[in-house]
C-alpha positions as CSV (number, residue, x, y, z in Angstrom):
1,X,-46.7,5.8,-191.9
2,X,-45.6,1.9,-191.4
3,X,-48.8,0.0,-191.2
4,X,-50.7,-1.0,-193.9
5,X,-53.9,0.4,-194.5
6,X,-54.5,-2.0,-197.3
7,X,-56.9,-5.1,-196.5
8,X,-56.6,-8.0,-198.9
9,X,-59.9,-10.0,-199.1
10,X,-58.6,-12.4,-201.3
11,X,-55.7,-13.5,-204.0
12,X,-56.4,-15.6,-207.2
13,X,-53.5,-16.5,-209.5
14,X,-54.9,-15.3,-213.1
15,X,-51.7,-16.4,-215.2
16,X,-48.2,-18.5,-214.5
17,X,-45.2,-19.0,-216.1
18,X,-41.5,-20.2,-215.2
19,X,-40.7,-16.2,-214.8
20,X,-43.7,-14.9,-213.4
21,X,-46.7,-15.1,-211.2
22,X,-50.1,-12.5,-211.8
23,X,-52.2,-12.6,-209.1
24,X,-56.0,-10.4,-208.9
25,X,-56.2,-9.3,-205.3
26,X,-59.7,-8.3,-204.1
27,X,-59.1,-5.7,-201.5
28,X,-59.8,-2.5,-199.3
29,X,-58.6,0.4,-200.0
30,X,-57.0,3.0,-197.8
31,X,-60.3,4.9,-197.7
32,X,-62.7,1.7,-196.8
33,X,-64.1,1.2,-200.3
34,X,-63.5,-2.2,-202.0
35,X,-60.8,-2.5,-204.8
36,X,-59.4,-4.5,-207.4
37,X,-55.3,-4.9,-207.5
38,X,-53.2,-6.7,-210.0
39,X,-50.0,-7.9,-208.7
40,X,-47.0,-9.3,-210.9
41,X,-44.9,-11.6,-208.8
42,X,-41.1,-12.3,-209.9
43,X,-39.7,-16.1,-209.8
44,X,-36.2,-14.1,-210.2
45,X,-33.8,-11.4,-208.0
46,X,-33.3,-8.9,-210.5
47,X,-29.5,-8.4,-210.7
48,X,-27.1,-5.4,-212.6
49,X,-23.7,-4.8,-213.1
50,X,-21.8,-1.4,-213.3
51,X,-18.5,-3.3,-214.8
52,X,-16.0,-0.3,-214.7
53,X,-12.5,-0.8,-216.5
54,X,-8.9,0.3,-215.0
55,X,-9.8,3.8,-216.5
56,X,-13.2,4.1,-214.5
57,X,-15.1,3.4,-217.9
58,X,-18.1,1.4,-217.6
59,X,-19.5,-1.7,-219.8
60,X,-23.3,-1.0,-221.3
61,X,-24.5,-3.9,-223.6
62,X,-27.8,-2.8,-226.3
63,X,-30.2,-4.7,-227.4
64,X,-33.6,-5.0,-228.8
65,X,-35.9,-5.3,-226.2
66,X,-38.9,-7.5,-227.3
67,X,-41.5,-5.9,-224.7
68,X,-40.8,-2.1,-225.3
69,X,-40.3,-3.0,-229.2
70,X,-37.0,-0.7,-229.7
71,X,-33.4,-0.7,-229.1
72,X,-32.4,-0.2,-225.3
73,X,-28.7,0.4,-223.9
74,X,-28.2,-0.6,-220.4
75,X,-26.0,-2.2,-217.7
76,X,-25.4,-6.0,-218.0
77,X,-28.1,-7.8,-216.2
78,X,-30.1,-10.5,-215.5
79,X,-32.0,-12.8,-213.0
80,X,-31.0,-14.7,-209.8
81,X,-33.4,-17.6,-209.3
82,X,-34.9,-17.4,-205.8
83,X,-32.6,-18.9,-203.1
84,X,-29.5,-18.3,-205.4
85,X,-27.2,-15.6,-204.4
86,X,-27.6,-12.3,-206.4
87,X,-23.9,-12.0,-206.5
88,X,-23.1,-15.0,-207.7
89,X,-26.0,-14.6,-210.5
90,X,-24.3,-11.0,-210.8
91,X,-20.9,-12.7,-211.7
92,X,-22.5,-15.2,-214.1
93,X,-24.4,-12.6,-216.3
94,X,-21.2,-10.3,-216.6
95,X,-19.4,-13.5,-218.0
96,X,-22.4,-14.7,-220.2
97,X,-22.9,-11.2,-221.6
98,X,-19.9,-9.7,-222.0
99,X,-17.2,-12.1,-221.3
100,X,-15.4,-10.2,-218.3
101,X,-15.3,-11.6,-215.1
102,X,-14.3,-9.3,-212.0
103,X,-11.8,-9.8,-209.4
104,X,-13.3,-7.2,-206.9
105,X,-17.0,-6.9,-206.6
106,X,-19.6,-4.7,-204.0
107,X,-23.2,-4.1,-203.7
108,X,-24.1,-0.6,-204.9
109,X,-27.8,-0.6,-204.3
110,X,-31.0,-2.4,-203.8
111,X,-34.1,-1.0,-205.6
112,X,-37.6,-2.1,-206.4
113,X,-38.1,-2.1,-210.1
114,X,-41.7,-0.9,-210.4
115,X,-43.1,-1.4,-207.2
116,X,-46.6,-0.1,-208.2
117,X,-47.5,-3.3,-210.2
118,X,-44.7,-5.5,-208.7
119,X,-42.8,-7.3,-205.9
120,X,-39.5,-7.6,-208.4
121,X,-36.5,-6.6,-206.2
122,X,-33.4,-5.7,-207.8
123,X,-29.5,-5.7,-206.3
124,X,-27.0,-4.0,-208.6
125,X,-23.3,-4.4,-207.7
126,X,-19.9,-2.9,-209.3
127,X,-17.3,-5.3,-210.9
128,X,-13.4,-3.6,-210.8
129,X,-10.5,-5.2,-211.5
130,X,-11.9,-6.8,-215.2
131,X,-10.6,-9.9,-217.0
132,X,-11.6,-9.9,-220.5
133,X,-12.9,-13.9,-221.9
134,X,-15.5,-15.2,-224.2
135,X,-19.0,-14.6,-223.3
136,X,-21.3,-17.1,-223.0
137,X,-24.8,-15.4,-224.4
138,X,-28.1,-17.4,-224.0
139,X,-30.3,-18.0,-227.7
140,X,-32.6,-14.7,-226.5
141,X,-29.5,-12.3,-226.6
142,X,-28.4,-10.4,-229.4
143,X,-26.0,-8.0,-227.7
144,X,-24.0,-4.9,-229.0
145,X,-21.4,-3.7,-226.3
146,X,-20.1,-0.3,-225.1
147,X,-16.9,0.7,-223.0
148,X,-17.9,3.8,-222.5
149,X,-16.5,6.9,-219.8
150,X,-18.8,7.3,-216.7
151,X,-19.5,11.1,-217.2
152,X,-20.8,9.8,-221.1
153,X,-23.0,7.0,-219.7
154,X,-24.6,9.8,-216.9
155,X,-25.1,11.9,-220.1
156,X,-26.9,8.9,-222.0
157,X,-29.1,8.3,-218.7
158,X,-29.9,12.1,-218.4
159,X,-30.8,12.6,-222.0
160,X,-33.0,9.8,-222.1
161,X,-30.8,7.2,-224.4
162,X,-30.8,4.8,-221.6
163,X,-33.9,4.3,-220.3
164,X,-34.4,1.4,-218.3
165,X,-34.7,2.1,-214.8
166,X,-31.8,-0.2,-212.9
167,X,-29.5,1.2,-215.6
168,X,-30.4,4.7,-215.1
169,X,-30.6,4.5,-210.9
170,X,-27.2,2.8,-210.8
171,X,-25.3,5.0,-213.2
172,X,-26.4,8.0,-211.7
173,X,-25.5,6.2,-208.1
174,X,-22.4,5.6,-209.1
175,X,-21.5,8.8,-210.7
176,X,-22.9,10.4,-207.4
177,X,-20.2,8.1,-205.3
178,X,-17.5,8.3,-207.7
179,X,-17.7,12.5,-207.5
180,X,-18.1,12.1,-203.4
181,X,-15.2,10.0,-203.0
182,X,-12.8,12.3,-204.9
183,X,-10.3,14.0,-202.9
């Protein structure tokens, strides 16, 4: 099905920040009854990286994550303002969080982050070819980092110690490609 068989009667902004937007939609439903739909709209591209080393080991940074209130281990990543170029934010979050920069990057996936309660859309690419340098973290990251083997990060999405969901979509995309393009 490709039309939409929601009707929106009307959109109120009910909170706004410099990161987000939360709208209440008044709408139709699918089945013709009214509805009520609360939408969270991103000012930011959300942008990963898969940083793999020259022995196809890949960077994970942890860190306490204030809205989940525990420890998460995942991918480097952060947010491209709209209009700026998720690659370019891509490059500039590998360097603030972990220092490297990359000599060859490419686009490994586009996803939608939770696209139940949100428009956030997220592009995660794979840095190769790594320079280490000094990293450049912002006053809200406290960051552990991880070099860790592919097939060990696939384990750590599959047994639930990484959790979030670009993390766990990209690792187990690139394990999936990495396997495919074997000879």
């Amino acid at each position: 099905m490709t039309r939409n068989p929601w009707k929106t009667l009307s959109v109120r902004t009910v909170y706004d920040n410099p990161w987000i937007r939360v709208e209440h939609h008044e709408v139709v439903k699918p089945s013709g009854g009214p509805g009520l739909y609360g939408k969270i709209c991103f000012k930011n591209v959300a942008v990963g990286i898969a940083a793999l080393d020259s022995e196809r080991r890949i960077v994970l940074v942890g860190q306490f994550r204030y809205t989940l209130d525990e420890y998460s281990w995942e991918l480097p990543m952060g947010g491209a303002p709209l209009g700026e170029s998720p690659r370019a934010a891509a490059e500039r979050e590998l360097r603030e969080e972990t220092g490297f920069t990359a000599r060859r990057w490419r686009e490994l996936m586009r996803l939608h982050t939770s696209n139940s309660v949100t428009d956030e859309v997220g592009y995660v690419f794979v840095a190769e070819d790594l320079e280490p340098g000094e990293h450049e973290r912002e006053d809200t990251e406290e960051l552990e980092m991880r070099i860790v083997p592919l097939d060990e990060a696939v384990e750590w999405a599959l047994d639930g110690r990484i959790t979030d969901a670009m993390s766990v979509a990209a690792i187990l995309r690139l394990a999936h490609d990495e396997r495919r393009a074997r000879p």
